[in-house]
N, C-alpha and C positions, 0 to 999 in steps of 0.2 A: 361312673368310674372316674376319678383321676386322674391328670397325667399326671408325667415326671418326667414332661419336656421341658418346665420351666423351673429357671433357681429357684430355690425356697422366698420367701418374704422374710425383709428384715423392716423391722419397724424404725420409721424413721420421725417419728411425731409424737415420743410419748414426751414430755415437759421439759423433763431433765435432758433429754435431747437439745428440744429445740434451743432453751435457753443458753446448754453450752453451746450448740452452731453458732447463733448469735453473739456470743461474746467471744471467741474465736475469729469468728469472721471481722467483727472489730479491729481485734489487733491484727490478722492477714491485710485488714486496710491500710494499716498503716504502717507495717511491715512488710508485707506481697511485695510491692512498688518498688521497693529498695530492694529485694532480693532478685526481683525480675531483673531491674538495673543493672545489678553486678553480673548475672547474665549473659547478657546483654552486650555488656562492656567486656566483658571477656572474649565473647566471640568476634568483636569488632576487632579488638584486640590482635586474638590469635591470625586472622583471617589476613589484618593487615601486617603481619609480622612473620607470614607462612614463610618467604622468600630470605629472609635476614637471621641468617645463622642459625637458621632450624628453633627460633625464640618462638614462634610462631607454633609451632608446634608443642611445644612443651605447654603454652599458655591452653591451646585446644585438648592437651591428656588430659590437663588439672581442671578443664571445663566437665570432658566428660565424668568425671566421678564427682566433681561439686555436684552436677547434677543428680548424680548416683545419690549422694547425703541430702539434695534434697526432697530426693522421691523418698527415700527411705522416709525419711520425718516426716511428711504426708500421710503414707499409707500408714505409720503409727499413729500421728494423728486422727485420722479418719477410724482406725481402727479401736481405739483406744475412747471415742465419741459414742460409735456407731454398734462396733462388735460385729462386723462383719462376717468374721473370720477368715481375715486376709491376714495370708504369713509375709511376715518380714523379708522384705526384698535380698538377696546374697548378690556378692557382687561376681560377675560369668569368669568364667579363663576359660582357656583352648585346654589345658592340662596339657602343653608344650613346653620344650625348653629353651633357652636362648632370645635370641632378640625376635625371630619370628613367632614364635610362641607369645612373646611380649605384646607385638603389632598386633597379632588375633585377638587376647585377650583383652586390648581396648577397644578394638571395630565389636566384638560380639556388647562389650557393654553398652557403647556408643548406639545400639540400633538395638536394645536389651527393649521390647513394647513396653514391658511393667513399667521401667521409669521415666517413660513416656505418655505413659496413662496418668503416673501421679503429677509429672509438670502440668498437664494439660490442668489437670484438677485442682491445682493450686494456683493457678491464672487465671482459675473461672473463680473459683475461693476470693480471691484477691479483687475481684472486680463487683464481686457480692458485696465484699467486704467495705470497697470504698461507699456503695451504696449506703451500707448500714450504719458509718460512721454519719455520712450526711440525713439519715433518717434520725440520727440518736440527736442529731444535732438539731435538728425541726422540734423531735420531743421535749428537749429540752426549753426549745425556743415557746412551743407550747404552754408546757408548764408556765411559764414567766409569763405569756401571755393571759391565764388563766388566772394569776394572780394580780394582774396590773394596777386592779382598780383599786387597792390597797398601798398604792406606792406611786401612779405615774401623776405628772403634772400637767400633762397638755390631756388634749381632748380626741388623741388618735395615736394608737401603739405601733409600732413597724413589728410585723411579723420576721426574728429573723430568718434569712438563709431564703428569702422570700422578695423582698423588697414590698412587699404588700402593709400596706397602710391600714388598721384595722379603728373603727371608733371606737370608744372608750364602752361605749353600752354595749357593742358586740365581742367585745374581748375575750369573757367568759364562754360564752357558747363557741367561738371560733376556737379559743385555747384549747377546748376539749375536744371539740371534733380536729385539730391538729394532733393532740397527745392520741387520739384513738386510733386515727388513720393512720401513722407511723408506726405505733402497737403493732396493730393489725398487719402493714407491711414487713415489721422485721420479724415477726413471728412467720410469715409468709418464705420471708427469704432464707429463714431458720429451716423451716421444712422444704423448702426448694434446694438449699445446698447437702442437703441429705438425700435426694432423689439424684441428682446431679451426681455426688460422690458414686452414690450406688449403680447408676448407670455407667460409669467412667470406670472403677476402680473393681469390681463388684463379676469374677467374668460369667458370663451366660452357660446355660448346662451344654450350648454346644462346642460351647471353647473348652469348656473343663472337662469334656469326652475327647476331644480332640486331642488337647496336652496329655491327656492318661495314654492313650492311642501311642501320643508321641514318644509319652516317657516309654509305656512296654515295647514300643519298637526297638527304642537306642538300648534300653537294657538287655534286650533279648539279641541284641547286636552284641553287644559288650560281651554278655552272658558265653557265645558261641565261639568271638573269639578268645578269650579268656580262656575256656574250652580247649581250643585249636594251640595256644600257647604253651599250655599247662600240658597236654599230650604232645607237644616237640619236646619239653625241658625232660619227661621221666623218660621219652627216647632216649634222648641225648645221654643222659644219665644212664641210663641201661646200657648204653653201647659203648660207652666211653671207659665206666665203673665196672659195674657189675659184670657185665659179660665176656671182657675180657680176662678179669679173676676167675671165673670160674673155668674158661677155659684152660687158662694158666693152670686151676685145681688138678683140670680134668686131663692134659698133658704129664703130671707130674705124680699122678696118680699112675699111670701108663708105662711112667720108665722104671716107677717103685716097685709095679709088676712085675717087668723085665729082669731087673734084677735082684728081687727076694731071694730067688736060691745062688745067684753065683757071689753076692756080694749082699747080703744084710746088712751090714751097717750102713750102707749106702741108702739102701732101702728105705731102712728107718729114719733116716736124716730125711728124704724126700718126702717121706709119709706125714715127717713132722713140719715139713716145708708146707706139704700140700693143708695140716690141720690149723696151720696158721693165714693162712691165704682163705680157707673159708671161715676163717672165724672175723679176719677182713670183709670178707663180701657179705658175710649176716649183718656188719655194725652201715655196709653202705646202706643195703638193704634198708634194715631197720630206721636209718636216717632219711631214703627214701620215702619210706613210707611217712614218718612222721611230717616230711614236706606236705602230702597230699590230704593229711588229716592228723591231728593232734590229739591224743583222748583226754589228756589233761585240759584243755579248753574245754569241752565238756563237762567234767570234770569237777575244775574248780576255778574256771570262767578264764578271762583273757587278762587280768593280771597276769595270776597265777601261773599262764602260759607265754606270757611276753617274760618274766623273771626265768625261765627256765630255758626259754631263746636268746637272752642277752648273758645266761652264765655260760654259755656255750660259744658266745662272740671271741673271735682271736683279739677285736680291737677293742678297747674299754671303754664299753658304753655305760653314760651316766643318765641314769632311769629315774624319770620323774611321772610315775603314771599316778592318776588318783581318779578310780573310779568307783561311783557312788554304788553301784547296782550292774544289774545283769542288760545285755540286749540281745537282741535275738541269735539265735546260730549264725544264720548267714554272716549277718551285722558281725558278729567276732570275730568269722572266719575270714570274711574278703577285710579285717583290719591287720587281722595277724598274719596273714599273706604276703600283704604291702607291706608292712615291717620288716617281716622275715627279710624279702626283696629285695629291702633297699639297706636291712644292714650285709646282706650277701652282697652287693653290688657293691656298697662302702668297702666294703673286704677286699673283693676283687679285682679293682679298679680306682679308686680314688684314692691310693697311698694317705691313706687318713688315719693318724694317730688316737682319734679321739671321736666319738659318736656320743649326740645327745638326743635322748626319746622322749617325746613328752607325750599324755595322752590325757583327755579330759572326757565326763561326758557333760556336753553340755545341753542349755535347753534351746528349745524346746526337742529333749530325743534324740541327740546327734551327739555318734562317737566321733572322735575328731584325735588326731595323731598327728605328732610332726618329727621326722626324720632328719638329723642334721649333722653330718662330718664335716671333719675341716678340712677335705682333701683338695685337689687339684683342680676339680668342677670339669667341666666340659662335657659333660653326660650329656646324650641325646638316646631320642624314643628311637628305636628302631625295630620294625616290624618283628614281630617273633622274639625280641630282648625282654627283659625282667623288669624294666621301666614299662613297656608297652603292656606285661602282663598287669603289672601293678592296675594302669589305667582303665584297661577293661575287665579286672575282678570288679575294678571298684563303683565303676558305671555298672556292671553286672549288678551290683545290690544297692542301685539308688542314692549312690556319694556322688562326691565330686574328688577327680584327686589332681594335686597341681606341685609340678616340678619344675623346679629354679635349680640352673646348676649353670652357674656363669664362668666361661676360662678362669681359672684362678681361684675358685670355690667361694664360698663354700656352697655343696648343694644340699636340696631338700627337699624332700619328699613330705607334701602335706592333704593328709586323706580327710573327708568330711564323709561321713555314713549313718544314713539314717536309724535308728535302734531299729524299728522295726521291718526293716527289709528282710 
């Protein structure tokens, strides 16, 4: 029997492999070094300039995401070599707003393992690498040496990169066992920087049980409060809207009894008070409902339903959505939610003349949406608010979503959702 305690095997030796490791690693030689540098020199930098008008700090943000671009271009790299199937790093946020939303969203990146794992793998790359330049340069030096007796004038060759003195009769056979032993070594360090990535870059089936673990926890987090949210808002709704109209009905209905026989036209004036007041409470109703589920997204998908939520906007939103295809229910509904959300909230609250929606699906699988008024900003999560539900719908179906809304605006609501959640 099998297990399926350990990752799959990826092949790290077939030709085309190794030769690109190899010439790869080459230039990581002679480019690693200067990238590490500027590194390097940054946090020297920032560290020595923490104290001096906060310059210090700003040098240490622009550190952490250089480093961000350069894990990202690694694990492409590696990925792109190898086929791992490692997905493209995204860069963390808190899904806060304001400047402490800001400060979390760089400490989570700053201390993110993934781009930690690809530094690491690109300063062992780099140090392969210098090797392989000085190997290429023996082979070289080989060759020449292999060739000597055709060209040299004294009666002993220097081997370069060596300092070794070879005689003229032994040129040939030493040339070759230098061109071989070099072969041999960067084909070695070819297939050694591919064990190396795989080990570093590559995670183990108990990390990738663990993160699944992690992600069904936070979503099933999300999922509950999102839940907990969604069941204040139709209270709230119910007790605020609806239920006071129909009492209203249900009063007015009572006095129209009263007086039928001593005053009929009164009557009928209240009757027709009361059939316009529930013809009010069917349309809140009916709006309610349509909050909690849209048949038109079903329907005829989340275009089709985001165009029939932005004709019904009081403020003029300008609609740029282009999607290619269908994603899962969930996937439409926790986008059309957040939408909905955050143009009710642009409504509500941000004196905003003007709203722009844009929506894309991008790849690999990821609906992606961005919400943007020109209002007044200052918007903040507040437990049980339409910003907070937005958050945990959207964690609820495996996105990310991230709110910027700075005094003075403009804010924005930007959702990342996986299609197949």
């Amino acid at each position: 029997m099998t297990s399926s305690a350990s990752p799959p095997a990826h092949p790290v030796t077939r030709p085309a492999q190794v030769a690109g490791a190899v010439a790869q690693l080459a230039v990581l030689g002679v480019v690693g070094p200067v990238l590490l540098t500027i590194v390097l020199s940054m946090l020297g930098l920032g560290l020595g300039l923490l104290f001096i008008l906060g310059i210090g700090l700003l040098v240490l943000v622009a550190l952490v995401y250089v480093l961000f671009a350069l894990g990202w271009l690694e694990t492409q790299r590696v990925e792109g070599l190898y086929g791992f199937g490692l997905t493209a790093p995204h860069p963390r946020t808190s899904g806060r707003a304001g400047f402490g939303g800001f400060v979390r969203t760089v400490w989570l990146q700053a201390i993110n393992p993934t781009t930690w794992r690809a530094i690491a793998n690109i300063a062992i790359a780099s140090v392969l690498g210098w090797v392989v330049v000085a190997l290429a340069g023996l082979m070289a030096s080989g060759v020449v040496l292999t060739f000597s007796p055709l060209f040299a004038q004294s009666s002993a060759v220097r081997l370069a990169r060596t300092g070794i003195e070879v005689p003229l009769a032994w040129s040939i056979p030493v040339g070759l066992l230098a061109v071989l032993a070099s072969a041999a070594a960067l084909i070695g360090l070819g297939v050694l920087h591919g064990v190396i990535a795989r080990a570093i870059l590559v995670p183990s089936r108990e990390a990738q049980l663990a993160e699944a673990v992690r992600t069904s926890t936070v979503q099933h987090a999300g999922a509950v409060r999102a839940a907990d949210v969604e069941r204040s808002r139709i209270e709230r709704d119910l007790h605020d809207g609806v239920q006071p109209r129909l009492v209203s009905v249900g009063m007015t209905l009572g006095l129209a009894q009263q007086k039928i026989d001593a005053d009929p036209n009164a009557a009928k004036a209240l009757i027709s008070e009361a059939h316009t007041s529930t013809k009010a409470a069917i349309t809140e109703l009916r709006q309610l409902a349509r909050g909690i589920h849209t048949s038109v997204l079903d329907d005829r998908g989340l275009d089709a339903a985001l165009s029939a939520l932005v004709g019904r906007s009081v403020i003029p939103v300008h609609m740029d959505v282009r999607l290619d295809g269908r994603c899962s229910r969930n996937a439409e509904a926790a986008a059309y939610f957040a939408i909905a959300e955050a143009l009710t909230n642009a409504t509500k609250h941000s004196r905003a003349t003007e709203v722009r929606l844009v929506g894309r699906l991008r790849e690999p699988g990821v609906l992606w949406a961005r919400v943007e008024d020109n209002g007044v900003g200052g918007a903040r999560i507040v437990p049980g608010g339409g910003l907070d539900g937005i958050v945990n719908r959207v964690i609820a179906a495996g996105g990310e979503a991230r709110i910027d809304s700075p005094v003075g605006g403009p804010t924005s609501v930007e959702v990342s959702i996986p299609c197949a959640s």
